[in-house]
C-alpha positions in Angstrom: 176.6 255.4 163.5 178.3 252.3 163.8 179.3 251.0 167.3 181.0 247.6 168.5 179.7 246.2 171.6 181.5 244.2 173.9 179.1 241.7 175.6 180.5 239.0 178.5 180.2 237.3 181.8 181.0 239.9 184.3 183.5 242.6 183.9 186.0 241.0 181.3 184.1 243.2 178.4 185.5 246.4 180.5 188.4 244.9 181.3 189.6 243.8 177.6 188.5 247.1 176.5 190.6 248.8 179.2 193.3 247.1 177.5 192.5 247.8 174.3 192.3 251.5 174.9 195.8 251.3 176.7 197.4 249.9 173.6 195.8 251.9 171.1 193.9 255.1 173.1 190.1 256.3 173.4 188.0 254.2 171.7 184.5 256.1 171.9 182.4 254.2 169.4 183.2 250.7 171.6 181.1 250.1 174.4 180.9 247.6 177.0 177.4 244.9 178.2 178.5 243.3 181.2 176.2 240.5 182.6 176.6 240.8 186.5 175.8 237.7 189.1 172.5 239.2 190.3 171.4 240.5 187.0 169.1 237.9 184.3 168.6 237.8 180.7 165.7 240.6 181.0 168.2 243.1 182.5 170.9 242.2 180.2 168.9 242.7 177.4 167.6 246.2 178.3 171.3 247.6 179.2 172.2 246.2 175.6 169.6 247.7 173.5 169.8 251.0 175.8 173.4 251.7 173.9 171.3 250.9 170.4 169.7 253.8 168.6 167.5 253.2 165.6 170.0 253.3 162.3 172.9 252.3 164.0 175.5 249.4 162.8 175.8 247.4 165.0 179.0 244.8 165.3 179.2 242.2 169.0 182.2 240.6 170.3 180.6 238.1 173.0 182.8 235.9 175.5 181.0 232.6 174.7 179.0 231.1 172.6 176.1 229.4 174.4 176.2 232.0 177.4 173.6 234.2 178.2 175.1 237.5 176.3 175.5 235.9 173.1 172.3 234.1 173.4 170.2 237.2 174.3 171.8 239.0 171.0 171.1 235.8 169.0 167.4 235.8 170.0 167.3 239.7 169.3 169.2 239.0 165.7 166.2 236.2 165.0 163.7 238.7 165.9 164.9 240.8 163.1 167.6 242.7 164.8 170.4 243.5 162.3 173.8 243.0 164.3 176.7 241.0 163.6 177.8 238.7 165.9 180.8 236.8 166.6 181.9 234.5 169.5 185.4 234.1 171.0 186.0 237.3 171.8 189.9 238.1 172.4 192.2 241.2 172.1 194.0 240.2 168.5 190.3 240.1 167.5 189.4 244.1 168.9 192.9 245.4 167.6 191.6 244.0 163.9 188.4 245.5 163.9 190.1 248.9 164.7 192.5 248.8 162.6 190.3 247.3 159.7 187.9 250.8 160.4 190.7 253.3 160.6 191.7 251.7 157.2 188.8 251.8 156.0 189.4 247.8 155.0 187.4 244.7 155.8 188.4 241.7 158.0 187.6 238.5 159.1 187.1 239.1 162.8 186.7 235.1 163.9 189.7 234.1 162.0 191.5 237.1 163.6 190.3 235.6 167.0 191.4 232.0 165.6 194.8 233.5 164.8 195.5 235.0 167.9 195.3 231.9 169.6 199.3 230.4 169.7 201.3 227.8 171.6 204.0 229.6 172.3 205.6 226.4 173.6 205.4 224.9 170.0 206.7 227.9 168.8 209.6 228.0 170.4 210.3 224.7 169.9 210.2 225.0 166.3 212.5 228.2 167.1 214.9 226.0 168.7 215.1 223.5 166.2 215.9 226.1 163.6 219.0 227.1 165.4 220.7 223.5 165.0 
């Protein structure tokens, strides 16, 4: 079974898939690691490999790299854990792993993140100098 975890300082990994599901509905194969003030690396990493069963594919989004989620998945992935993970986690990123399953299509998932990222002030800067 495949399943993308969600992995962050506190509660943004519910709180971006709260919005994910509100834009595109249930998402049952996503699920959520949070890493809460009184918790350590030794809880974390038992509440994330309680969502893994053996076989499974396994994808993580993480909030940072460096922090403590991404780190304990990175020391599980170079114990020979196979999980892909990226850093940088956003919404445009989430929205293009969905839609890259439901069309059965590959994606780039950090450039996705890397797109996702605009200065809208730039933007519309360039916007206005179109309209002279």
């Amino acid at each position: 079974m495949e399943k993308l975890i969600l992995v962050s300082h506190g509660s943004f990994c519910e709180g971006i898939k709260d919005s994910v599901e509100m834009i595109l509905g249930p998402q049952d194969y996503i699920h959520t690691v949070a890493l809460t003030p009184e918790q350590g690396q030794e809880d974390f990493e038992k509440n994330f490999k309680a969502l893994v069963d053996e076989g499974d594919d396994i994808v993580v989004f993480a909030d940072l790299q460096g922090g403590t989620p991404a780190n304990t998945v990175s020391k599980l992935i170079m114990k020979g854990e196979n999980y892909q993970l990226y850093t940088g986690m956003n919404l445009p990123m989430i929205i293009s792993y969905i839609n890259a399953k439901m069309i059965g299509q590959s994606e780039d998932y950090a450039q996705k993140a890397k797109d996702g990222i605009i200065n809208v002030n730039d933007l519309l800067s360039n916007d206005d100098d179109d309209d002279e």
